[in-house]
C-alpha positions in Angstrom: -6.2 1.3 -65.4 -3.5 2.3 -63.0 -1.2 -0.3 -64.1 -1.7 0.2 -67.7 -0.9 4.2 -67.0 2.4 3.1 -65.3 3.4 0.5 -68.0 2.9 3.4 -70.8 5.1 5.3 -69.4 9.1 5.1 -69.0 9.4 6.6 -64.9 7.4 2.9 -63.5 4.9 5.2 -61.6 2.1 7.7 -61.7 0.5 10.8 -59.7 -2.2 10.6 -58.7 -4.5 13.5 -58.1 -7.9 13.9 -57.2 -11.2 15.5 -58.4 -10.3 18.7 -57.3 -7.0 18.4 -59.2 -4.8 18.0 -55.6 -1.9 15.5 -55.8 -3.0 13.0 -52.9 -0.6 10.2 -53.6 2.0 8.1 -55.6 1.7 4.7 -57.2 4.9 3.1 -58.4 4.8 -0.4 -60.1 6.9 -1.7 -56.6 3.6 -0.1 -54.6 1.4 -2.5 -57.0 3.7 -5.5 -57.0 3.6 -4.7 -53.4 -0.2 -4.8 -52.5 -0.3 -7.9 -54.8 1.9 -9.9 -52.3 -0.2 -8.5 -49.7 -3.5 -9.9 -51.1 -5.0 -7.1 -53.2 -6.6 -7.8 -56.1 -5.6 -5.9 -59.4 -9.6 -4.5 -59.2 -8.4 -2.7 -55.5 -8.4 0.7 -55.6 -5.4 3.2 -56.7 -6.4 5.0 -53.0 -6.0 1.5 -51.3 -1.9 1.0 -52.4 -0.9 4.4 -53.1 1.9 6.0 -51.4 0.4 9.1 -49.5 4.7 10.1 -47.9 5.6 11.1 -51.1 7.9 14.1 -52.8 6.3 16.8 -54.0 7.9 20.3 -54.9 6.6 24.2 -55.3 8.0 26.0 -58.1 10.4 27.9 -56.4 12.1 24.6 -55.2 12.5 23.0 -58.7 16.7 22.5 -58.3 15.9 20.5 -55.8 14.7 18.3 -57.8 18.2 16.8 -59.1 19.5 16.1 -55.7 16.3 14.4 -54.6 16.4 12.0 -57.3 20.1 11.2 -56.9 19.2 10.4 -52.9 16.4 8.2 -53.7 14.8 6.0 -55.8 11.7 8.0 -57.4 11.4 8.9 -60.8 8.7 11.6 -60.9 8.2 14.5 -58.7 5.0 16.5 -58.8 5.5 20.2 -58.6 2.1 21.5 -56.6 1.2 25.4 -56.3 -0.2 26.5 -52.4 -3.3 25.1 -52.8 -1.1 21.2 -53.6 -2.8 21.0 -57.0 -0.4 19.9 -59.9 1.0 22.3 -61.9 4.0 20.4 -63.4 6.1 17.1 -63.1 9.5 16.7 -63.1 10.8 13.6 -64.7 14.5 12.0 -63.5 15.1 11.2 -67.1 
């Protein structure tokens, strides 16, 4: 289901957030194509490959946003209130 997110949309990855609508990870198509090498199955769960490090910004910290993406190689950054539930995403293009 992951992988079908990821291919509908133009960034190659998702957020993923949890019940309790907190961002707990990342999953790019590179994390997938990664954990296939490895030996996962495409059945493994999102929690097993996701990347947990990732970049996540407050409000207030939105121009960062720009600079981040020019230093790195992520399309999507979730913007998270105090509590790190989502309350936006910023998109690199």
């Amino acid at each position: 289901d992951a992988l079908s997110l990821i291919e509908g949309n133009k960034h190659r990855s998702i957020v993923v957030v949890s019940e309790e609508d907190k961002v707990v990870g990342t999953l790019s198509d590179g994390d997938v194509r990664r954990a296939l090498l490895r030996g996962h199955l495409l059945a493994t769960p999102v929690v097993d490959v996701m990347t947990t490090h990732f970049v996540a910004l407050r409000e207030s910290e939105r121009e960062r946003a720009v600079s981040i993406f020019q230093e790195t190689h992520i399309f999507l950054i979730p913007v998270v209130d105090g509590r790190s539930r989502l309350v936006d995403v910023i998109e690199a293009y």
